[in-house]
C-alpha angles and dihedrals in degrees: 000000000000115000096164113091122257125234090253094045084052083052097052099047092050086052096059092034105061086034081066094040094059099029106041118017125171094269088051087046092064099041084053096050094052093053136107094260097031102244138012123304084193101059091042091059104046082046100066097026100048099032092012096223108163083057103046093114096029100118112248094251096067092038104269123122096245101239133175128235089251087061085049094055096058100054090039085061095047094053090042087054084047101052087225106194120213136051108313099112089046083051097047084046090055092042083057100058100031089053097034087050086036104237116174113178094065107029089075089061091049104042082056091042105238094116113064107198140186137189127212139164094186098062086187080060115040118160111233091354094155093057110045132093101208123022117201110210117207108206090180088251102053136006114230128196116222120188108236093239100048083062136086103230124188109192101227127197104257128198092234105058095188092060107047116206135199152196113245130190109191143180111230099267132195118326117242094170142358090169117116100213093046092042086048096045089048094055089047090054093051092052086047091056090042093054094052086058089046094054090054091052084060103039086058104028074060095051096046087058109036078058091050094046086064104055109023103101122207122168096355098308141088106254096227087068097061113090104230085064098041090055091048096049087051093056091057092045085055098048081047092063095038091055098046081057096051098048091044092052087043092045089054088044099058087040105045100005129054101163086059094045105087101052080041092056095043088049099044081054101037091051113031092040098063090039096050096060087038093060100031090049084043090052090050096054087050092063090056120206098342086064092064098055127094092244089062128087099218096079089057091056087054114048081049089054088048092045098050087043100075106021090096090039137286108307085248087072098050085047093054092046089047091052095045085050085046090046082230 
């Protein structure tokens, strides 16, 4: 078992994280967000035509670059850190399941992004709905794909307004997988996913405050110095370390293995989950009153940690999946 990243996966990670730097910084973030489309055609498509990023675990064969889950962590990382808006998780979520089921006819329009995908199993809550061009519904027996167009979508207000939802009324559809394992395999990967770009919320909800902790005066003292606010920072810190742990152990399970997957995937849930909105609720309070006005960034970090919270269901349901798995 390797947790510590590889020079190519450092490489990787420098590569889409300067990408995002320089293509979609917070201030672009928020101008995306309140645009017609919700975030930026033109970044989505230079990031999956120059890094190739919506095809990074696409097998080769259907144009993809083959990828592992421990690739797609890092960028998902990268992307949660950034706060991307648009569809790119929806559409990781979508290149799980169709590569994992084996599907060959649509993974070549994703891995060149000109299908932008997304996977529910709520249809009255369907992440980037409105954009997408092919939605994937999970019933909990089968997973069927629906064409966009063959679909009644409603646009709803969602918490997070760098990720839309919507209300879709579909007809079946066509069936990609009835089959358990397959259908399993698929959910824990996508924890899996979720929790990378957890992990990046909290890397850099942790470094915005921890600046601003130097240089923020009160009373004639930098706040970072008081201890209340010392102690606090370390337990983020803390929580920070834990989580990066948990998703690089689930990332090499889901990559070299399975039979580790699932208690990886309920963990990497049950536990970043919880410590993403923690830290990012905890970062906003630090800020003090200027956190909780529209200016600021942290709201934006939050509203992103309590999304992804609860889009795979509620952390007490990851907890009791990780406990059944455990015989506890």
């Amino acid at each position: 078992m390797k947790l510590v990243l590889s020079q190519e996966q450092q490489d990787l990670r420098a590569a889409v994280r300067s990408f995002l730097a320089a293509a979609s910084p917070l201030a672009q973030v928020r101008r995306d967000m309140e645009s017609p489309d919700g975030y930026s055609r033109e970044v989505y498509a230079r990031l999956s035509g120059e890094l190739g990023l919506t095809g990074l675990i696409v097998p080769e064969e259907y144009g993809g670059a083959g990828a592992g889950h421990a690739e797609l962590a890092v960028v998902l990382e990268e992307t949660g850190a950034a706060l991307l808006p648009g569809p790119f998780l929806a559409t990781t979520f979508a290149a799980i399941a169709l590569s994992r089921a084996g599907e060959k006819e649509l993974l070549p329009g994703i891995a060149d992004g000109s299908l932008v995908a997304t996977y529910a199993a709520d249809p009255g809550h369907v992440p980037n709905g409105m954009e997408a061009g092919l939605i994937l519904l999970d019933s909990g027996d089968e997973l069927r794909a629906v064409p966009a167009e063959e679909a009644a979508r409603e646009p709803l207000e969602p918490l997070d307004l760098t990720r839309r939802q919507a209300r879709v009324t579909a007809p079946p559809g066509r069936l990609v997988t009835d089959d358990p394992a397959t259908l399993a395999a698929i959910r824990d990967l996508q924890a899996v996913a979720l929790a990378a770009e957890q992990l990046g919320v909290i890397r850099a909800a942790l470094e915005a405050i921890v600046a601003y902790a130097k240089v923020r005066v009160a009373f004639g003292r930098y706040i970072g110095s008081y201890q209340g606010v010392k102690h606090k920072l370390a337990d983020m810190h803390g929580k920070l370390e834990q989580a990066e742990s948990i998703v690089r152990y689930a990332a090499w399970a889901g990559d070299e293995s399975p039979a580790d997957l699932p208690e990886a995937a309920a963990l990497a849930q049950a536990y970043v989950g919880r410590a993403c909105f923690e830290v990012a609720r905890d970062h906003l309070l630090l800020h003090g009153g200027i956190g909780f006005t529209w200016e600021h960034d942290a709201h934006l970090y939050y509203k992103r940690a309590k999304a992804d919270e609860v889009l795979l269901g509620p952390p007490r349901r990851h907890r009791t999946r990780l406990a059944e798995l455990l015989e506890l």
